[in-house]
N, C-alpha and C positions, 0 to 999 in steps of 0.2 A: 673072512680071511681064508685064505687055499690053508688044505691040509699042509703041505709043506712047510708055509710060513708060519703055521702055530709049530710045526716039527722045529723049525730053526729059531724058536722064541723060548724054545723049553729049554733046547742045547743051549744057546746064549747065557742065558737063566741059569744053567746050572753050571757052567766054565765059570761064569763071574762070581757066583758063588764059592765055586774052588778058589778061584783065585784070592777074595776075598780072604779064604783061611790060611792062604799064607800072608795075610799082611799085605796084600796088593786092594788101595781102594778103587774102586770100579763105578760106570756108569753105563748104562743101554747107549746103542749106537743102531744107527738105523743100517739100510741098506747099501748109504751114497758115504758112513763111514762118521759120515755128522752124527751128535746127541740127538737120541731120538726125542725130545723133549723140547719145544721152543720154548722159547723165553716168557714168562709170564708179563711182561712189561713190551710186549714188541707193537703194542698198541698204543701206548702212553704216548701224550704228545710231546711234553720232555722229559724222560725217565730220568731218574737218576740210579749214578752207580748201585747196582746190588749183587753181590756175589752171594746170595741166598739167603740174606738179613732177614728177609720178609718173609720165609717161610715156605716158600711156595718152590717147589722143583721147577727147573727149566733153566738152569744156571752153567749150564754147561758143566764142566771140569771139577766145578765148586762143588755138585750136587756127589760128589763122587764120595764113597763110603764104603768101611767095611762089617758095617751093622747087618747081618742076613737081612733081618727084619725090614730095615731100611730099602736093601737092594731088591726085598720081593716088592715093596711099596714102589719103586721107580720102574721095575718091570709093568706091574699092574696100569702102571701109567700110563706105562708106553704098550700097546699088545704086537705093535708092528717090527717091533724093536727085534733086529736077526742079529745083533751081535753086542760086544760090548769093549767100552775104553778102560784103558787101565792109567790113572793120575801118576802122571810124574812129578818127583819132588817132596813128593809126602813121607814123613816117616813111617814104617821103621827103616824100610829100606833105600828112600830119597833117590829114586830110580833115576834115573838119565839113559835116555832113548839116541842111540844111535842107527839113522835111517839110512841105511845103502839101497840108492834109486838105481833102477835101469830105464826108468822114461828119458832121461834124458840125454842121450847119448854116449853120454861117457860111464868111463870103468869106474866106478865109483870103489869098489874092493882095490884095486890097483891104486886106487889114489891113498886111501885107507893104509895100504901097506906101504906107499911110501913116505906118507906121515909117522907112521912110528918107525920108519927106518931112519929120519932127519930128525926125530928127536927121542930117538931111542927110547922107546916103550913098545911093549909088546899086550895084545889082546889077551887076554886069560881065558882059558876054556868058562862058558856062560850060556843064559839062554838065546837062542837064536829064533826068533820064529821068521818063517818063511810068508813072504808074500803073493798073493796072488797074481803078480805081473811081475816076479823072478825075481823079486828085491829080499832084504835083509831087513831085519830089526836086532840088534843089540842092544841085551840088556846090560846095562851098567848098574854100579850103587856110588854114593857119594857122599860125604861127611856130612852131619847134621849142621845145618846153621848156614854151610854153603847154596848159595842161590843160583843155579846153571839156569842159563838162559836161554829162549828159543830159538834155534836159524833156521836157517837156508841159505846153504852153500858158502855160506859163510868159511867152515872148516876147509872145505873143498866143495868143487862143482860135484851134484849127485850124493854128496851128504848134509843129511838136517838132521836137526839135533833138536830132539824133545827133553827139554825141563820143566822146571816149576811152571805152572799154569799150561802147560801142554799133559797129551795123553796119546798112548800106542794103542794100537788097533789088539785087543787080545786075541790068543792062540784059539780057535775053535768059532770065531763070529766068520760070519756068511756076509759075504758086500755082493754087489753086483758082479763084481767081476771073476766073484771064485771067493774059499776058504782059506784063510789065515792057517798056519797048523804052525807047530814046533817042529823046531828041524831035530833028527833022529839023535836020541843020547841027549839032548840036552834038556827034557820037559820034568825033570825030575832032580837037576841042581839050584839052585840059589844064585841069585845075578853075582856078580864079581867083583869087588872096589875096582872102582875107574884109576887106570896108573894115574901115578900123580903128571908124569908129563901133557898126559893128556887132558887131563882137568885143568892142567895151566891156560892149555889151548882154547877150552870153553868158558872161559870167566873172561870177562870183557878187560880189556887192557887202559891200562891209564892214560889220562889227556893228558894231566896236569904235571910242568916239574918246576921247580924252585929254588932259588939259593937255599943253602944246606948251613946248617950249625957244623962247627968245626969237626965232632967228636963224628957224624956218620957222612959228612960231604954232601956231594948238591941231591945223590942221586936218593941217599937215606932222607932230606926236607923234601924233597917229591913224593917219595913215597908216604910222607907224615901227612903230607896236603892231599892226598889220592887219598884218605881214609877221611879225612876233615872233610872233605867236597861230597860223602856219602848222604845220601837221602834214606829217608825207611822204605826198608823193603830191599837194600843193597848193602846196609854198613858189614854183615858177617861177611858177604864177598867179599866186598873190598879191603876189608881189615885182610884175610885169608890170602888173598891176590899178593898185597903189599908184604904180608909176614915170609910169604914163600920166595917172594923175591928178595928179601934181604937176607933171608938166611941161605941163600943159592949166591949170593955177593957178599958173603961173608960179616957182614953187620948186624946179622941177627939178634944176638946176646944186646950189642948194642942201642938196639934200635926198639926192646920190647918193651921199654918206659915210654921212651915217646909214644908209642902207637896205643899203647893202654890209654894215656890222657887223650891220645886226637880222639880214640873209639870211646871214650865218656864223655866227650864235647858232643859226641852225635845222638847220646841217648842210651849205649850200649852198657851195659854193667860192668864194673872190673872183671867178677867171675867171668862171665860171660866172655871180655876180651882176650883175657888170661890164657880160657881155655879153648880158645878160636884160636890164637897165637900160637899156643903146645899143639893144634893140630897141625897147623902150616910144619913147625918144628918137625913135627915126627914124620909129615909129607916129602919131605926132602933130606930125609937120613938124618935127621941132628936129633941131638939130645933137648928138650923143650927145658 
């Protein structure tokens, strides 16, 4: 291995180690930005699912930790490894990644601002890192138990959005095409709670609507079956999505017994719903 690339496996190594001490879980990333790590199962003739059941590193996003110990063992692993990811969705801070591209043409910031000019929210000063080909990363934080999801261009053309089971490229890893870095003044604050308008915009929107019981109308039994239709690994969004929309339509008070029983038909605990429900509450200026 050239001198430089053990030089950019050491920095790598020791960025994701910072990072790590603030509660950011981290993984090696090779040059191309991928896990430096393949999969231990990429030989199997039919693998099954494993997000690191087995023990073995190469799990991509899964392998990601903020165990020193653990991160020199995934380095060791990897020696080629010049940079590293940082796990979106995990606590304490349940990051969400907002990606302002310039690969693809368009003004991706411009689009940016005029999303929170049409639903009124504003960016909060946060971390910014700088991309190698003149893009953005924004760090976001998000409520525990909320599930944000991955796109692309979903939001807009030239923004994707890393959540749970995605990860950002961290400030200091080396790719081929240049260094990541933090943009100036912001390597030394704390990511931002994401406005809540904007968290509306990343939580998937309901299919489902249905005749309504008299007491919240059609739109409050849609919103009941939009949380009853949840599967695991989505009912805290979807209880969150449905509590924020009725108390932004004014049924909220009303509507927090139904959604308690749809969210314990799915599995979820009353605590649990309760205080999923008091966040939507407090998300949208009400009293929970």
């Amino acid at each position: 291995m050239a001198t430089t690339d053990r030089q950019a496996t050491t920095l790598a190594l020791a960025h994701a180690l910072s990072a790590a001490e603030r509660g950011l879980a981290v993984i090696p990333l090779s040059r191309t930005k991928l896990p430096a790590l393949r999969s231990p199962h990429r030989d199997d003739p039919d693998p099954a699912p494993c997000h690191g059941e087995c023990g073995r590193f190469g799990h991509g996003v899964y392998d990601a930790s903020t165990d020193p110990a653990r991160i020199r063992e995934l380095f060791a692993a990897a020696p080629w490894a010049t940079g590293y990811g940082i796990a979106c969705g995990l606590p304490p801070h349940h990051l969400i990644g907002i990606d302002l591209d310039t690969k693809s043409g368009t003004d991706s910031s411009a689009a940016l601002r005029e999303l929170a000019l049409r639903h009124l929210f504003t960016i909060p000063p946060t971390v910014v890192v700088l991309t190698p080909s003149g893009g953005r990363h924004l760090w976001l934080t998000g409520p525990a138990g909320i599930v944000v999801p991955n796109s692309a261009g979903r939001l807009a053309p030239g923004i994707d959005i890393r959540g749970a089971g995605g990860y950002l490229v961290g400030p200091g890893s080396r790719t081929d095409h240049g260094v990541y870095s933090t943009a100036p003044g912001t390597s030394h604050i704390a990511p931002a709670p994401c406005p809540r308008a904007l968290l509306r915009l990343l939580l998937p929107p309901p299919r489902t609507h249905h005749h309504a019981p008299p007491s919240t109308g059609g739109h409050g039994q849609g919103l009941v079956q939009f949380v009853l239709a949840a599967h695991e690994g989505q009912r805290n969004t979807r209880l969150f999505w449905a509590a924020c929309r009725a108390y932004e339509d004014g049924i909220g008070p009303a509507l927090v017994d139904p959604l308690v029983e749809a969210a314990l038909n799915t599995g979820l605990t009353e605590r649990e719903a309760r205080a999923t429900i008091a966040s939507a509450a407090r998300m949208t200026g009400h009293r929970p």
